[in-house]
C-alpha positions in Angstrom: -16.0 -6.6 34.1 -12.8 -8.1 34.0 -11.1 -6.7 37.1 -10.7 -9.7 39.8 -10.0 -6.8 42.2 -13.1 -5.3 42.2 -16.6 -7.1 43.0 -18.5 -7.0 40.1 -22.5 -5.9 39.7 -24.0 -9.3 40.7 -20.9 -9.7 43.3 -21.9 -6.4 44.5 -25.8 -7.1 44.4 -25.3 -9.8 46.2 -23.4 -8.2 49.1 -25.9 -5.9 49.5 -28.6 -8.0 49.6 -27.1 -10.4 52.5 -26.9 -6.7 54.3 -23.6 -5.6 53.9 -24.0 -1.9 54.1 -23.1 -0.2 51.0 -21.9 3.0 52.4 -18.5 0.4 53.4 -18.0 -0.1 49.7 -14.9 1.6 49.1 -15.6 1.4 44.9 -18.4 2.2 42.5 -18.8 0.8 39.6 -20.6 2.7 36.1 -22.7 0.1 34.4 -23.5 0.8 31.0 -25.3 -1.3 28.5 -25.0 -1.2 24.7 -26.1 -2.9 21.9 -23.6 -4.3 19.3 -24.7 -6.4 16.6 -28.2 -7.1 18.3 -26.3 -8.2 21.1 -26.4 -6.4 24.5 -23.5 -5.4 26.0 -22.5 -4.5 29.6 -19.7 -2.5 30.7 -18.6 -2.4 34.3 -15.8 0.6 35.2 -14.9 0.6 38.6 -13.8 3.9 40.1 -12.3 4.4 43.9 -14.8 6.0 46.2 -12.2 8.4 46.9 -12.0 9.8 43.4 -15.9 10.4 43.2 -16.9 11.6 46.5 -19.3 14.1 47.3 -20.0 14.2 42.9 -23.5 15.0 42.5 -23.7 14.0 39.2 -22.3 10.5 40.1 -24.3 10.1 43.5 -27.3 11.1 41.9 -26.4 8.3 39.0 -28.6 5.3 38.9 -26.0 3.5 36.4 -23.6 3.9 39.4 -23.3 0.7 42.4 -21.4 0.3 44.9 -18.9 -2.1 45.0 -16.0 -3.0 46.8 -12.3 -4.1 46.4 -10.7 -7.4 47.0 -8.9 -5.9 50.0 -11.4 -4.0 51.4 -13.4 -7.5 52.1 -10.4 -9.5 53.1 -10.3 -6.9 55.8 -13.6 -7.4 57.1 -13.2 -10.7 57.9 -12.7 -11.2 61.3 -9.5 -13.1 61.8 -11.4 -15.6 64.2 -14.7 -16.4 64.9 -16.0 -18.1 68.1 -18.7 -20.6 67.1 -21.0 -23.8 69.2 -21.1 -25.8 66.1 -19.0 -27.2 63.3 -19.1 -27.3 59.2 -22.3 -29.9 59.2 -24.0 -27.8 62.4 -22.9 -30.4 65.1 -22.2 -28.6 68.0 -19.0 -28.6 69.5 -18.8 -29.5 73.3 -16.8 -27.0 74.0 -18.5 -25.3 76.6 -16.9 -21.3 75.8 -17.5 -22.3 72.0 -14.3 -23.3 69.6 -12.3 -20.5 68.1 -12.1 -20.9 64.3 -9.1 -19.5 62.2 -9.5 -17.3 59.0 -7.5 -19.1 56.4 -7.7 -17.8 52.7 -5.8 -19.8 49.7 -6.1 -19.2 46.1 -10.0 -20.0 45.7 -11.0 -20.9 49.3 -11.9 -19.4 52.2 -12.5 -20.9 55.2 -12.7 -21.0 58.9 -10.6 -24.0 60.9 -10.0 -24.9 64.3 -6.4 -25.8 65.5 -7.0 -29.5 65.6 -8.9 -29.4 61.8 -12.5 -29.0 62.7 -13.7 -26.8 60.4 -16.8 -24.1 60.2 -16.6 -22.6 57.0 -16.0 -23.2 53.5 -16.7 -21.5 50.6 -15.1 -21.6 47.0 -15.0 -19.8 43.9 -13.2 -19.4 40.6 -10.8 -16.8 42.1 -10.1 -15.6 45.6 -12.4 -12.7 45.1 -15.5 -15.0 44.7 -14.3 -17.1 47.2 -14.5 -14.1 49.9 -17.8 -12.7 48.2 -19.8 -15.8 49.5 -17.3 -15.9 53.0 -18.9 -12.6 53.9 -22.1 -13.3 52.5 -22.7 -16.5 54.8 -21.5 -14.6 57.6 -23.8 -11.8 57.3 -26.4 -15.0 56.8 -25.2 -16.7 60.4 -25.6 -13.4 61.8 -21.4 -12.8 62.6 -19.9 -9.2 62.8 -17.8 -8.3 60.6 -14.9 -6.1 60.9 -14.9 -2.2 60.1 
């Protein structure tokens, strides 16, 4: 799939895996697998939850992930993050914890203080892979995310 909007199947595997609940996907995507050439193909069509729910015939669909949108993670980042330790797991001194910033360019993501120190850092080829593996460590370090 070609759609940068749109987490893909091993995106979306992913996701899942590190816990995100798939019932906050707001997409699902129809895999399909064909054979051209004695090559295997896979398709990946992405369709808004909103178009498909309550479908039987699609939630009964094993072809059928969930998946979810570019926007939809962005907004389940929490804009800040309180945290006892830095990027390389020094902890801070800070007795209350330091507050850590949300700051997403074209294929980072990351978490800074106000005077630099940083959390979190992840990277990708585009933004959207970028905030796949921003959510996924958070899930891993055991932060809320937003609804």
């Amino acid at each position: 799939m070609n759609n940068l909007s749109v987490t893909n199947l091993e995106q979306s595997k992913l996701l899942a895996k590190a816990g995100l609940d798939v019932s906050t996907a707001d997409f699902s995507v129809l895999v399909k697998m064909k054979k051209e050439n004695g090559i295997i193909i896979i398709e990946e069509s992405p369709y808004p939850n909103d178009t498909i729910t309550y479908n039987p015939d699609i939630a009964e669909n094993n072809n059928f992930t969930a998946a979810w949108s570019l926007g939809k993670l962005i907004d389940m980042l929490p804009s800040d993050i309180v945290s006892q330790y830095d990027i390389d797991g020094n902890e801070q001194e800070d007795e209350d914890g330091v507050e850590y910033h949300l700051w997403i360019e074209k294929q980072y993501v990351m978490y800074n203080a106000i005077d630099g120190r940083r959390r979190f850092l992840t990277s990708g080829k585009n933004v959207l892979e970028a905030v796949v593996k921003m959510v996924v460590k958070l899930l891993e370090e055991d932060f809320a995310l937003d609804d």
